[in-house]
C-alpha positions in Angstrom: 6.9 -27.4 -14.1 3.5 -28.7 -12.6 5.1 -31.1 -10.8 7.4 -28.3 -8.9 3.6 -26.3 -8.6 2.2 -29.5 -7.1 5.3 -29.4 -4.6 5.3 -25.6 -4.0 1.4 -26.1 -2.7 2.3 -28.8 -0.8 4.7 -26.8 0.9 2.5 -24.1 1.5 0.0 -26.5 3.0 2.3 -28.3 5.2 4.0 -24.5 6.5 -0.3 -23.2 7.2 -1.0 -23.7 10.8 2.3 -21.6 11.1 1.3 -19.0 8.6 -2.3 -17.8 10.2 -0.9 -18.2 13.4 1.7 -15.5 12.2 -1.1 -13.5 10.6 -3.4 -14.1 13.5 -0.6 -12.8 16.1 -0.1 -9.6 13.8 -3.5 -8.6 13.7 -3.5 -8.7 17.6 -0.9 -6.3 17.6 -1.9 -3.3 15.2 1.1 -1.0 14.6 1.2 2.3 12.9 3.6 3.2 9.8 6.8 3.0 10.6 6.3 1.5 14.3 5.8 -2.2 13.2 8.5 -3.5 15.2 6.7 -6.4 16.8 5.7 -7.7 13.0 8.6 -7.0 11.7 10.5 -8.8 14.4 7.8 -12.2 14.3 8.7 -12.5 10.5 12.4 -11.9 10.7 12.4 -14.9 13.5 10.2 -17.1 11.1 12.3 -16.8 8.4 15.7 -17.4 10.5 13.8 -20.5 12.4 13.7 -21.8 9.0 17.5 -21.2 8.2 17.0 -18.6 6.5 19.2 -15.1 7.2 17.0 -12.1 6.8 18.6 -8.1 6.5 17.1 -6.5 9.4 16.0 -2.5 9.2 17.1 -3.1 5.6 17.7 0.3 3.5 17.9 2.5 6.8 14.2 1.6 7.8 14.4 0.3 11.3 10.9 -2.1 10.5 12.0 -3.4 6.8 13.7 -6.3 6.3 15.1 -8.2 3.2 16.2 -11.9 3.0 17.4 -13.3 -0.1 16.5 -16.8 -1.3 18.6 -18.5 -4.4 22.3 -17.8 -5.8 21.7 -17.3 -9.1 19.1 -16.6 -12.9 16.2 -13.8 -12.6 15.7 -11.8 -9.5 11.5 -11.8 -8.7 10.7 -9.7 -5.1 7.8 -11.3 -3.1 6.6 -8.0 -0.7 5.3 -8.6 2.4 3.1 -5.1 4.0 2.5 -5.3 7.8 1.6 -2.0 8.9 -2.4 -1.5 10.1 -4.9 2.0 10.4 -5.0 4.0 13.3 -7.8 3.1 15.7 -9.3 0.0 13.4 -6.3 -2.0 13.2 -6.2 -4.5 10.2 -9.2 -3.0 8.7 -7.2 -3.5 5.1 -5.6 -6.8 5.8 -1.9 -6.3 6.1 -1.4 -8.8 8.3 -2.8 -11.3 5.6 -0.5 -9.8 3.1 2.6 -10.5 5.8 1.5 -13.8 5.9 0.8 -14.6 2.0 4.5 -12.9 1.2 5.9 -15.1 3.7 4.6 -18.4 2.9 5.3 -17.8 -0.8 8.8 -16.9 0.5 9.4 -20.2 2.1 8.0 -22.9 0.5 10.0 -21.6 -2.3 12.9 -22.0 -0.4 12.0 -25.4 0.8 11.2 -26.8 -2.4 14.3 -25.3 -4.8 15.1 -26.7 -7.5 14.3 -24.1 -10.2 17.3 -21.4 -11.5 16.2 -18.3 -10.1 17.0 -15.5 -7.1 14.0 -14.5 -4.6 14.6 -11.0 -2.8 12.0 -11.4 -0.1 11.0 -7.5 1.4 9.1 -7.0 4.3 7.8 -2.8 3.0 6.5 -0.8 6.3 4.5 2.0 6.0 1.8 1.3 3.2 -0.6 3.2 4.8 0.9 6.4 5.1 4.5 7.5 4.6 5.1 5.3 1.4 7.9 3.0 2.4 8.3 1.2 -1.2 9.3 4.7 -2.1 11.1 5.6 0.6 13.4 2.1 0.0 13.4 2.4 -3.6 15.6 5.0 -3.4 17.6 3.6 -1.5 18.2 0.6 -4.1 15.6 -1.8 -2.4 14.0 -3.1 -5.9 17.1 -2.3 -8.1 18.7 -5.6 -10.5 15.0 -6.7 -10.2 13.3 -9.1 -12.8 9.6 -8.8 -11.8 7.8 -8.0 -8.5 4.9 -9.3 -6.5 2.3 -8.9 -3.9 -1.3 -9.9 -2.9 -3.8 -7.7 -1.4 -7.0 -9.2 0.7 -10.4 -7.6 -0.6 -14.0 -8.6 -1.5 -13.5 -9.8 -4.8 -10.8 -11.6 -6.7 -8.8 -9.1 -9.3 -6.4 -9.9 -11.7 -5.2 -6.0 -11.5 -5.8 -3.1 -8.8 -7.3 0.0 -10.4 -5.4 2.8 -7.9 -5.4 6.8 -8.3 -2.1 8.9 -7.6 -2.1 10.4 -4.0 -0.3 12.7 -2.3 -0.6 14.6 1.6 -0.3 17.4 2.5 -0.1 18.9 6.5 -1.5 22.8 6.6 -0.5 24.5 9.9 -2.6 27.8 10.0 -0.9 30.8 12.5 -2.6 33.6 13.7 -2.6 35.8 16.9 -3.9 34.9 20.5 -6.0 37.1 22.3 -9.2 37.3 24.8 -12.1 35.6 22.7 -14.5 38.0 24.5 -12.1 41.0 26.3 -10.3 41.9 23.3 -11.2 39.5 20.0 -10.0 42.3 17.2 -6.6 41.8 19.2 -6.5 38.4 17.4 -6.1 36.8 14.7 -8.1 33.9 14.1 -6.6 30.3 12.5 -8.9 28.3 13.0 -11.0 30.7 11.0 -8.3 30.4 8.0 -8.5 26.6 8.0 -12.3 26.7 8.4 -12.6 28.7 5.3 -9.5 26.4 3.3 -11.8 23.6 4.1 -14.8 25.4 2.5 -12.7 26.0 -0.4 -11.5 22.8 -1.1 -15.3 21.7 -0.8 -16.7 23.8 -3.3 -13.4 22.9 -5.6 -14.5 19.2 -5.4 -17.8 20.3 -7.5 -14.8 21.4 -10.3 -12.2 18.8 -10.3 -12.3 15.6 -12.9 -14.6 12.7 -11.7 -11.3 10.5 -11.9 -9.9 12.9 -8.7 -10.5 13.2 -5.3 -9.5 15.6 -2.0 -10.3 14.6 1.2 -9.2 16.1 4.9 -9.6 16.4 8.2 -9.0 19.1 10.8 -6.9 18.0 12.9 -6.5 21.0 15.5 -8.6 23.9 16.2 -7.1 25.9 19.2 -7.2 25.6 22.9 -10.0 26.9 24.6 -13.5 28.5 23.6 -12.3 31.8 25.2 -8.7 32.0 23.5 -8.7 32.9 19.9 -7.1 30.0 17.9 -3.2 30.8 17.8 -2.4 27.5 15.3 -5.1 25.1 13.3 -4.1 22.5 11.2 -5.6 20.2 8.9 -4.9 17.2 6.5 -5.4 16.2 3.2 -5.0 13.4 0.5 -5.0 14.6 -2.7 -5.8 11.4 -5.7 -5.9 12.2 -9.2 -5.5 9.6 -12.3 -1.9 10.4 -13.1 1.4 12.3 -11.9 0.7 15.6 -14.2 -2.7 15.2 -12.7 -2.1 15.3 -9.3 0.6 18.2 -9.7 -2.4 20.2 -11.2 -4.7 19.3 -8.9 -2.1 20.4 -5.5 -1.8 23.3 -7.1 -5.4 24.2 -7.0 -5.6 22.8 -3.6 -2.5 24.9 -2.2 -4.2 27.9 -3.1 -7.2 26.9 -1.4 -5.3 26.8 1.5 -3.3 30.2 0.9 -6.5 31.8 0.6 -8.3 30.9 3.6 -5.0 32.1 5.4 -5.5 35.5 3.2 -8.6 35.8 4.1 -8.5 35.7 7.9 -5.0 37.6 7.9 -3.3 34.7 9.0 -0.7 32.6 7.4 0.2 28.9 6.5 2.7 26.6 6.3 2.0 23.7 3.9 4.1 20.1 4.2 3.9 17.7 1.1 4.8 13.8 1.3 8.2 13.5 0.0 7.1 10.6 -2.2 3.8 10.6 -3.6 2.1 7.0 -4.2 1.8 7.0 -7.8 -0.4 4.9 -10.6 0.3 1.4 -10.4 0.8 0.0 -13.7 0.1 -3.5 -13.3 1.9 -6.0 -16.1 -0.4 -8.1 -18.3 1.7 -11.2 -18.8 2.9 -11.6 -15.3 -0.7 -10.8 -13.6 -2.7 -13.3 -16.2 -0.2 -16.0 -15.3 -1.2 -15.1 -11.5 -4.9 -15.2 -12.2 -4.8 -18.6 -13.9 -2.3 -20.0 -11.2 -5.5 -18.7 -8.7 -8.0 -20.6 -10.8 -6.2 -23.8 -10.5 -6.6 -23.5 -7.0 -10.6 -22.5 -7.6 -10.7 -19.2 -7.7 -13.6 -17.3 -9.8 -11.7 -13.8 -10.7 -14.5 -10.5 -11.5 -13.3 -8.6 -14.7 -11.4 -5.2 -14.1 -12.5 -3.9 -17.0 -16.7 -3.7 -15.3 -15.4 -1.9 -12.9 -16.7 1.6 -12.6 -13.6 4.0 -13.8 -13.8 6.4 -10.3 -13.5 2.7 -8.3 -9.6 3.1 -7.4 -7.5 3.2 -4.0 -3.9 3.9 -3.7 -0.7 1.9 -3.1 2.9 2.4 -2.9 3.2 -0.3 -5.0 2.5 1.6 -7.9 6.3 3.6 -7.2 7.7 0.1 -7.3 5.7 -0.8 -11.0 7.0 2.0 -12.6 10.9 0.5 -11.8 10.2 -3.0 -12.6 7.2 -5.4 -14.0 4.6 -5.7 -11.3 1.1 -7.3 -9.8 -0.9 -6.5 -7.0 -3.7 -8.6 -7.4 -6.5 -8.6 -4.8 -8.1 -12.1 -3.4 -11.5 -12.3 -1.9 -10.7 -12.6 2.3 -14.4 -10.9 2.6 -18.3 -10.8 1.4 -18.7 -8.3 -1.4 -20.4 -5.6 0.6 -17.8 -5.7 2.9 -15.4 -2.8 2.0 -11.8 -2.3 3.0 -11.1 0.1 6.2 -14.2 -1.1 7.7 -14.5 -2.8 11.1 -16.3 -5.8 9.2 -13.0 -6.2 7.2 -10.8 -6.4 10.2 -12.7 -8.5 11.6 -12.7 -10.9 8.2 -8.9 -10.0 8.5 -9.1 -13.3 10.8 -11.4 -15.3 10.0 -11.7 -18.4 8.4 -11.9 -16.7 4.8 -8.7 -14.9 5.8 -7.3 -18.0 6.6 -8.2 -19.2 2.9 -7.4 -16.0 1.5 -4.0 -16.4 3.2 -3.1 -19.6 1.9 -4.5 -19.5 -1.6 -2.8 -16.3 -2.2 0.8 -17.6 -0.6 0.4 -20.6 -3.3 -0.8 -18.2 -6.2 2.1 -16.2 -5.7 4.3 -19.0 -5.4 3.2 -20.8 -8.5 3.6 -17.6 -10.7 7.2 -17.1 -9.4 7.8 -20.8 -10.4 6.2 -19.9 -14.0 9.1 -16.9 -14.2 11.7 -18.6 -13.7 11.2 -21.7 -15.7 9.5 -19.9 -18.8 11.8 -17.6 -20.8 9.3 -16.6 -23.1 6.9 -15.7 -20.6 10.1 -13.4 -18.7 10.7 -11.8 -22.8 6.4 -10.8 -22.6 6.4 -9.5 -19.0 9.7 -7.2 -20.4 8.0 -6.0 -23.3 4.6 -5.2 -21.2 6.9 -3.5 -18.8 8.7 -1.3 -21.5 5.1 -1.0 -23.3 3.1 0.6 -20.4 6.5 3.2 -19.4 6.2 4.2 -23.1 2.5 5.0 -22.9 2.9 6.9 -20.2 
């Protein structure tokens, strides 16, 4: 087995300059969920330049892709997330994760020799419109084994402490009229959404300390001198669990009824279809990750000393609760540099990046290599996997 490990980072190694020059070209070209078309067309063409035959717009997604590596034994997916934030680009490091997926992918490929199936996804549309979801239920992570992925951060994590979310889009409607000829003609929503705001920021004093709401307005009428016809707003709605976050939207929606009440206008309210839910991260297959990581000299922080209200959200928790699952982070950045910060972009290539980016190709490639040689760690990553469902 070590010797195929030895090969694997070899591999990985000999495939770098190709790798971050990949990652480097994708955080040139940010693209929004949904719209990565030039990302997911530069790792499509990788992957065929190396003889390999990827799916394009896999599972009806026009930027997913899925290329499958092996012919037969367990079925492990390596996920690959390119999508970046509007106006800061790769301030969360998607372009590393495109890279890490892929390199994992192919030295894995190049080196063989082990019994075992690699389903290699390229997932759009982590940021916002949950495109794990939306392509596991279209069959994307069904017959699957175990899954994978590796986030960039500022510290090394064996597991990812994440909160359920959910959106939600409130368009307020109220009347037009003169704003100084005839105001009590209209019916002001900007009013309504002014006073849903202020009611979802007195509920925050209410709600558990393992929840959050936050929003923006996003439209507030016209002109000055036209009362606001139509206001909208967004929000993103986290709570610890599922039954959580349903009670929670339900407070929140009538925050939002009311201020429409209130001014006399009304609202329409639009949910994501999928929610990101908890990921539940699988012990056996993320502590053969973390010492795969150390090999390669990496100092891993314990989860557990992190502060309980310390949790983002990924759409990688949907795919965890369908089969056993990591989404370990790797240090790309200094510890005071957060995630959706310009300081993380700009880490997001850089030298530590580039590190990040290779160490956490080989990490992931090394524990895939553990799988499918070591049945007894495949029975203890099932029995985590059908542990953590029953707690739930």
């Amino acid at each position: 087995m070590q010797d195929l490990k030895d090969r694997v980072v070899r591999a990985v190694d000999e495939l770098g300059a190709e790798l971050l020059d990949v990652a480097r070209q994708i955080h040139a070209r940010p693209e929004l969920a949904f719209e990565e078309r030039f990302a997911s067309d530069l790792l499509c063409r990788t992957l065929e330049r190396h003889g390999l035959s990827p799916e394009r717009a896999a599972y009806g997604l026009e930027t997913s892709f899925r290329c499958d590596i092996g012919d037969e034994g367990p079925v492990v997916a390596i996920l690959s997330e390119y999508d970046a934030l509007p106006e800061m680009g790769h301030a969360c490091g998607h372009n590393l994760i495109a890279a890490m997926g892929l390199g994992a992918a192919l030295a894995l490929a190049k080196v063989g020799g082990f019994r075992g199936r690699i389903r290699y996804l390229g997932t759009p549309a982590e940021e916002y419109g949950a495109g794990k979801a939306v392509m596991a239920a279209r069959g994307a992570f069904d017959g699957l084994d175990a899954a994978l992925m590796v986030h960039p951060a500022n510290v090394d994590l064996e597991s990812y402490p994440t909160f359920c979310v959910t959106a939600v889009k409130a368009t307020f409607r109220g009347k037009p009229a003169h704003a100084s000829l005839s105001p009590e003609q209209g019916i002001n929503a900007l009013d309504a959404c002014v006073s849903a705001y202020q009611s979802i920021a007195q509920l925050r004093q209410h709600i558990d300390s393992l929840a959050r709401v936050h929003g923006i307005i996003t439209y507030g009428g016209a002109a000055p001198n036209i009362v606001p016809e139509r206001a909208e707003a967004e929000y993103f709605i986290r709570a610890k669990s599922e039954s959580a976050l349903e009670n929670l939207k339900a407070r929140v929606r009538a925050c939002l009824e009311a201020g429409a009440a209130g001014a006399g206008a009304t609202v329409e309210l639009k949910w994501w279809d999928h929610p990101y839910l908890d990921l539940r991260s699988n012990q056996s297959l993320a502590t053969s990750y973390r010492k795969n990581a150390e090999a390669l000299g990496r100092t891993f922080f314990p989860v557990a000393m992190i502060p309980a209200h310390i949790r983002g959200s990924t759409d990688m928790g949907n795919v965890s609760h369908l089969v056993p699952s990591i989404h370990p982070t790797i240090t790309v950045a200094p510890p005071e540099t957060g995630i959706h910060t310009a300081c993380f972009a700009h880490c997001a290539a850089s030298e530590t990046g580039d590190k990040g980016t290779l160490d956490g190709a080989k990490a992931m490639a090394m524990t895939v290599i553990d799988f499918f040689l070591n049945e007894d760690l495949r029975s203890a990553v099932a029995k985590d996997f059908k542990k953590s469902a029953a707690a739930a």
